[in-house]
C-alpha positions as CSV (number, residue, x, y, z in Angstrom):
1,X,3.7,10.4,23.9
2,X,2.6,8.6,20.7
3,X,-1.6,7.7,21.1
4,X,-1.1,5.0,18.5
5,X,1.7,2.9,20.1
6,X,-0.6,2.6,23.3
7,X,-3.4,0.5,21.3
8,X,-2.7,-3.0,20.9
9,X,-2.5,-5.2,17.6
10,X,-5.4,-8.0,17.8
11,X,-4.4,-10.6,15.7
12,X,-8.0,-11.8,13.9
13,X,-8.5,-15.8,13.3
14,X,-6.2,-17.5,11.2
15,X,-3.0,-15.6,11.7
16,X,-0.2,-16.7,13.1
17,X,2.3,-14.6,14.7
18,X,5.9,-16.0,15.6
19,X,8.8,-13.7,17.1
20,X,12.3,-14.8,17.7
21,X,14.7,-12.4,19.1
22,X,14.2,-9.1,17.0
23,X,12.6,-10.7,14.0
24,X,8.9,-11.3,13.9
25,X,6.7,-13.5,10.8
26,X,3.3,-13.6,10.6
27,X,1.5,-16.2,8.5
28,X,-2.1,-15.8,7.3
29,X,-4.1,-17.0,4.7
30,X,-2.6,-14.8,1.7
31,X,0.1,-15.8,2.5
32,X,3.8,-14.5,5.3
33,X,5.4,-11.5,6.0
34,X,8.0,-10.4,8.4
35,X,9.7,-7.7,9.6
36,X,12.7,-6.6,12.4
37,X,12.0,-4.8,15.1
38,X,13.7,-1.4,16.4
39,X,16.3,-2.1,19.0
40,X,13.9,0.9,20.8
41,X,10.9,-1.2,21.6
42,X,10.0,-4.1,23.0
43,X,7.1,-6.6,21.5
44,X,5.1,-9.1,23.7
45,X,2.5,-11.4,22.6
46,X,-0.5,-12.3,25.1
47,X,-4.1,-13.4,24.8
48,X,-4.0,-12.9,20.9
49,X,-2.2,-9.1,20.9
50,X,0.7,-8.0,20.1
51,X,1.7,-4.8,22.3
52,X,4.7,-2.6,21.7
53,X,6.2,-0.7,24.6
54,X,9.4,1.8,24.1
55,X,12.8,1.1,25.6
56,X,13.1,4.5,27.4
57,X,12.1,8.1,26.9
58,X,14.2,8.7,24.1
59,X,12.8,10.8,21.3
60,X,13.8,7.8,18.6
61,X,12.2,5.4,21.1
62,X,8.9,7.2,21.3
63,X,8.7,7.7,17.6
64,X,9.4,3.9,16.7
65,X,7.0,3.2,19.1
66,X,4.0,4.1,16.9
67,X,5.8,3.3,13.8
68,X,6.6,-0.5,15.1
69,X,3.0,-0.6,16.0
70,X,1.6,0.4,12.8
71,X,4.1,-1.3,10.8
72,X,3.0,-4.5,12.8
73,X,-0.9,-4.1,12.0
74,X,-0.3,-3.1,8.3
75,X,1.6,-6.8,8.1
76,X,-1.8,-8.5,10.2
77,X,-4.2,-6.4,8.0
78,X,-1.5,-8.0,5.2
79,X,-1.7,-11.4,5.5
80,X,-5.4,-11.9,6.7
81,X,-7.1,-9.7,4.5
82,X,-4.4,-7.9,2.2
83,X,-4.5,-4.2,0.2
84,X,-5.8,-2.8,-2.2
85,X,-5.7,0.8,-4.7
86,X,-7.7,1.5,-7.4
87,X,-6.8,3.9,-10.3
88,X,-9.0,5.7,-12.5
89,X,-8.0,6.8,-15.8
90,X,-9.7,10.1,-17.4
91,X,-8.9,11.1,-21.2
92,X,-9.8,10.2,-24.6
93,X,-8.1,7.1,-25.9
94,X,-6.4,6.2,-22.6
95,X,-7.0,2.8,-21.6
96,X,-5.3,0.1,-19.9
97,X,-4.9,-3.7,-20.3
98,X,-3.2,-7.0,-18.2
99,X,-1.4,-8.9,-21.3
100,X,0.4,-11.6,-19.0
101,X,3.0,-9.9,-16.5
102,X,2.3,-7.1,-17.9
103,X,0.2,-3.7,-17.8
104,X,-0.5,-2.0,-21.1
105,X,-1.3,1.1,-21.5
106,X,-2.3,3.4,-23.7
107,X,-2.4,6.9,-22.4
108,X,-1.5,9.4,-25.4
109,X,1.7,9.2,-26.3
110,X,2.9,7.6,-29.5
111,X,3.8,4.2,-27.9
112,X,2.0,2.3,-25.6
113,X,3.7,2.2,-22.1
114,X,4.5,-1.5,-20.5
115,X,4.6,-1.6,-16.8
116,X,5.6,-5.2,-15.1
117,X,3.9,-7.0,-12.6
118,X,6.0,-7.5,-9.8
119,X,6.3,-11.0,-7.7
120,X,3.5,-10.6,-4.8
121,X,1.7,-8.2,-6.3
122,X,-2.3,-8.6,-8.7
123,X,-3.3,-6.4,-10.9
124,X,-6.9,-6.2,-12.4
125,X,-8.8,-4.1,-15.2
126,X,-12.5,-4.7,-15.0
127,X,-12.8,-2.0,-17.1
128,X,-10.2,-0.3,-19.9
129,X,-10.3,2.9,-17.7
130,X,-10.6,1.1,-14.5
131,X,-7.2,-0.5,-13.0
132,X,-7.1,-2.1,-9.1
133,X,-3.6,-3.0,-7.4
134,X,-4.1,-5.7,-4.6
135,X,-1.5,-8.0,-2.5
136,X,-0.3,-8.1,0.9
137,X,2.6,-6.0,1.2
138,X,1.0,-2.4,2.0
139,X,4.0,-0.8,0.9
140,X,4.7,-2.5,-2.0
141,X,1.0,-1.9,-3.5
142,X,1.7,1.7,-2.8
143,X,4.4,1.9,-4.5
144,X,3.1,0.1,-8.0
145,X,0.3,2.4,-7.7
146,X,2.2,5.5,-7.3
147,X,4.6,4.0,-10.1
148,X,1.6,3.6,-12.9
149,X,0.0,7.0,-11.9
150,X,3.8,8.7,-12.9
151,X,3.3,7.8,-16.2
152,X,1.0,10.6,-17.1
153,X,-0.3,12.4,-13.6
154,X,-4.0,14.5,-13.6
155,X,-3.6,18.0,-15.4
156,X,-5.3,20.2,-13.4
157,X,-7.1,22.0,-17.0
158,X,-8.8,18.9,-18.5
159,X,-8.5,16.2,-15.7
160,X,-6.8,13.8,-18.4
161,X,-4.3,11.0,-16.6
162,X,-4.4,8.3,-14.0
163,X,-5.6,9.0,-10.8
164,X,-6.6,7.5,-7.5
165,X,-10.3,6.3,-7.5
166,X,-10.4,8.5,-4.1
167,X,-8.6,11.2,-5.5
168,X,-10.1,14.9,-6.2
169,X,-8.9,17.2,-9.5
170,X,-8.9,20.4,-8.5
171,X,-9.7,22.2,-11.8
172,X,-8.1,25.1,-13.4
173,X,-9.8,27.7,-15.7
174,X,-8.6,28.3,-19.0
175,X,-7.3,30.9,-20.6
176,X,-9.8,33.8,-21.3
177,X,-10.2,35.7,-24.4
């Protein structure tokens, strides 16, 4: 029995949640997103909650039953406050910059790599070894995250590459003489 289906999506001031038929929008003020629903739950909307119940005792409908739910609260947290991932990059030399669409970076190789910004998604460099991926779409800042750390992951000997700002190295000794 899934413990997070059971809890019940609030939906915070200023959202706005619309569902027709299997299809539900919510509106916010950064901005819509929507999703369909799993022919294996059913959604009602009372008192300003959401609440997803399974159709059945299936094993498919008990799973999509905390997936809907959290899927549903990651598009509320979405469009009310939104998401965010910082990066930290470690090394000599390796910095990063936002030249229009773009993210430049420089991270040891003999070019500099150019990542672009997609649609719906903010990317920020306070600092050159400091870079912060925010918009609404949880998934989608996820995966531009995961996309720029690719381009040269942590080694485990120095701790050179892009990491997340939560992330810990675990550090390898050298060789010995």
């Amino acid at each position: 029995m899934s413990r997070v289906g059971q809890v019940p999506v609030a939906l915070p001031a200023g959202v706005e949640v619309a569902v027709a038929g299997r299809e539900i929008s919510a509106k916010g003020k950064l901005g819509a997103l929507s999703m369909t629903l799993s022919d294996d739950v059913e959604l009602t909307q009372e008192d300003g909650k959401l609440t997803v119940m399974p159709r059945g005792q299936s094993k498919r409908a008990r799973a999509m039953w905390g997936t809907t739910r959290s899927l549903l609260q990651n598009i509320v947290t979405g469009v009310s406050e939104g998401f965010k991932v910082e990066l930290e990059i470690t090394g000599v030399g390796y910095r990063a910059a936002v030249e229009g669409k773009e993210l430049v970076l420089q991270l040891g190789y003999s070019h500099e790599v150019r990542h672009a910004i997609p649609d719906g998604i903010e990317i920020a460099c306070e600092r050159p070894t400091h870079i912060a991926v925010s918009g609404i779409d949880r998934q989608q800042v996820g995966q531009v995250a995961a996309e720029i750390r690719a381009y040269r992951k942590p080694e485990p000997y120095k701790g050179k590459g892009i990491r997340y700002a939560n992330e810990i190295i675990v550090r390898k000794e050298g060789k010995k003489k």
